[in-house]
C-alpha positions in Angstrom: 7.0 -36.3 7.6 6.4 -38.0 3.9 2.6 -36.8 4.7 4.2 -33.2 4.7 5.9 -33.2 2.0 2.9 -34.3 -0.1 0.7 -31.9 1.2 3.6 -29.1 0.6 4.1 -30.7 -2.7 -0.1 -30.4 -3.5 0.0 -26.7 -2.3 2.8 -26.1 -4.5 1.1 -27.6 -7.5 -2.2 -25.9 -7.2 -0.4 -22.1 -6.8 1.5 -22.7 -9.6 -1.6 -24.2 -12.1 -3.5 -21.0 -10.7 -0.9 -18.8 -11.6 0.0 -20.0 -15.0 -3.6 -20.4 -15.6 -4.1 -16.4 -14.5 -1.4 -15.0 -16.9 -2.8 -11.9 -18.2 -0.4 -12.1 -21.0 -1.5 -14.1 -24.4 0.6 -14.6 -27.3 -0.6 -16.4 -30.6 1.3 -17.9 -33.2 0.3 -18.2 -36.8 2.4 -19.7 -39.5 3.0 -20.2 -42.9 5.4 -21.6 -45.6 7.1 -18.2 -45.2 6.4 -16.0 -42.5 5.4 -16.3 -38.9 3.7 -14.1 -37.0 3.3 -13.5 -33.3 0.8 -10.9 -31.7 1.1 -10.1 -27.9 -1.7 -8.5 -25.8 -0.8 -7.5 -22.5 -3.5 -6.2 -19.6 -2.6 -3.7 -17.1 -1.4 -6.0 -14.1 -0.9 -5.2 -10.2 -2.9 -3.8 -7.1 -3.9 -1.1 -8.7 -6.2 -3.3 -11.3 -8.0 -5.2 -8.2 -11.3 -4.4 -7.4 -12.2 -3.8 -4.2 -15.2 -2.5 -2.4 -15.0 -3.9 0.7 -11.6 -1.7 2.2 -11.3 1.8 2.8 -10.2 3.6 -0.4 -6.3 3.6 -1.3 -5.1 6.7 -2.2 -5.4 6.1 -6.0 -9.0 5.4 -5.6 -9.8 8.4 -3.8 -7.6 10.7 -6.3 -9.6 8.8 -9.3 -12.9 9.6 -7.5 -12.1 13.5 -8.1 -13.3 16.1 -10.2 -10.4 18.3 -9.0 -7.5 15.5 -9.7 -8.3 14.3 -13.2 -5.3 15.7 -14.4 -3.7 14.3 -12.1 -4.7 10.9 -12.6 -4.5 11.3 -16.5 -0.4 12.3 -15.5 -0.1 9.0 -13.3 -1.6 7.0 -15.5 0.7 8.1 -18.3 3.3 7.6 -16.3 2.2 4.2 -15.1 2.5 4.9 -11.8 -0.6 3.1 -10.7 0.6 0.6 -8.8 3.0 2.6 -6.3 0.0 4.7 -5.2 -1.8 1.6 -3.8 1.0 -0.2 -2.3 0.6 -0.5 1.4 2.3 2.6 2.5 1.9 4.3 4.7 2.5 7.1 1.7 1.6 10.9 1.8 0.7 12.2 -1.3 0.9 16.2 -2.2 -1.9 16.0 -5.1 -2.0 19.2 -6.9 -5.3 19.9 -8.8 -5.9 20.7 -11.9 -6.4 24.1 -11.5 -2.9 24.1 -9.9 -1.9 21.9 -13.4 -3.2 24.9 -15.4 -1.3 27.2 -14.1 2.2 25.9 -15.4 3.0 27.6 -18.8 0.9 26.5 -21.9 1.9 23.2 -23.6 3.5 22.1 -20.1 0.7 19.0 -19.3 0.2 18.2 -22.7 4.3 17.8 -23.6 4.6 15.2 -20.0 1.7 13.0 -21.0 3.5 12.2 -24.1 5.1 8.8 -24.0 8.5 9.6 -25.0 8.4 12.0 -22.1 7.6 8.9 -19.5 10.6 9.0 -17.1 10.4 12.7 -17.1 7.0 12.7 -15.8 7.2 10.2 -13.1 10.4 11.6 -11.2 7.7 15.3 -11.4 5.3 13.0 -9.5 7.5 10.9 -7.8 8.5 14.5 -6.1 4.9 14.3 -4.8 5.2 11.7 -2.6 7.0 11.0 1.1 7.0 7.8 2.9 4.3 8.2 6.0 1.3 9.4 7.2 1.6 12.7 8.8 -1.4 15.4 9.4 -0.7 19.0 8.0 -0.5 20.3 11.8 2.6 17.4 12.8 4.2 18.1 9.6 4.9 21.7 10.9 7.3 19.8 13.0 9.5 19.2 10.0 11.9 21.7 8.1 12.6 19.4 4.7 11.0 15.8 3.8 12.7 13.2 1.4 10.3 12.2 -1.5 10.4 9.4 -3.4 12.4 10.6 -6.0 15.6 10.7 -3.9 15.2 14.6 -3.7 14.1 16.9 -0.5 11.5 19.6 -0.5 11.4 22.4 2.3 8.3 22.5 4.5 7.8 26.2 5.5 5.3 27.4 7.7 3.3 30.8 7.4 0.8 31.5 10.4 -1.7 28.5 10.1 -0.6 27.3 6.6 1.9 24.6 5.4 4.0 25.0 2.3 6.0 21.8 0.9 8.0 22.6 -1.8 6.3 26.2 -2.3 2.7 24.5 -2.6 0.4 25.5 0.0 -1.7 22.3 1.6 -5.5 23.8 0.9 -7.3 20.2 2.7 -6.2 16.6 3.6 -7.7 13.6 2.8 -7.1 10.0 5.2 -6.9 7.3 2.3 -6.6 3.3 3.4 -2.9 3.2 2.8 -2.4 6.6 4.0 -3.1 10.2 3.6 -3.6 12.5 0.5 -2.6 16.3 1.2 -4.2 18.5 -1.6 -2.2 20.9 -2.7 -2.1 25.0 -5.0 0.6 24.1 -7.0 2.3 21.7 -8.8 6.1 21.0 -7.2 8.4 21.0 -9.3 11.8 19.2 -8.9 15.0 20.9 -9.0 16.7 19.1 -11.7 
């Protein structure tokens, strides 16, 4: 039992001098008779910083390896919404391209990726993304789906095509963590 313990204890020891040791955070302290100064650098942290070549690509990955999503990625990135995309899901994203970006009025884009416009931004692309993995054909199945924003979008269905939230899903993507469902337009929440 006492062996236990000090093994438990060792373990303990080690994860916690790794950890401390792996703070991204540095802050540095420089004094003098009358002021003090303190400077903090802090590095993007979280799954989303990780590389990884060896897994099938997360749903980030694949949106950031996409010449029709960089606007896209510039918005989730100024929203600092890394992270939730490469959590383990399963997660359907509706990833509007740019062209569908372009096509809200002028000055739209540019006003969200400012940072005083944050919170705004991420509950537009929270309003992008449903818990699950579903194809475009099972998702004809379903009349509204809850996104992650705590709102519901309609899914409407017009001969072969599926609308959610008024965008039309143009090709689907599998991702590692689940599946990315590229979409016309950008959907907009109600409030």
């Amino acid at each position: 039992m006492k062996t236990n313990l000090n093994i438990l204890f060792t373990v303990l020891l080690v994860v916690f001098f790794f950890n401390c040791k792996n703070n991204k955070e540095t802050s540095v302290e420089t004094s003098t008779n009358t002021t003090t100064t303190t400077t903090s650098t802090v590095e993007k942290q979280g799954q989303a910083f990780i590389a990884d070549d060896g897994s099938t690509p997360n749903i980030l990955q694949i949106a950031i390896g996409s010449k029709d999503h960089t606007t896209l990625v510039a918005a989730v990135q100024a929203a600092e919404l890394e992270n939730a995309l490469v959590n383990a899901g399963p997660l359907m994203v509706f990833a509007p391209t740019n062209e569908a970006f372009a096509a809200l009025p002028a000055g739209t884009v540019e006003n969200l990726l400012k940072p005083e416009n944050k919170a705004t931004l991420a509950h537009i692309l929270l309003n992008h993304v449903t818990p699950g993995n579903y194809s475009k054909d099972f998702l004809k199945k379903f009349k509204k789906l809850g996104q992650a924003n705590n709102q519901n979008v309609t899914v409407e269905v017009i001969g072969d095509d599926v609308f959610v939230g008024g965008a039309k899903i143009i090709a689907s993507v599998s991702a590692g963590n689940g599946i990315i469902h590229v979409v016309d337009k950008v959907i907009l929440p109600e409030n």
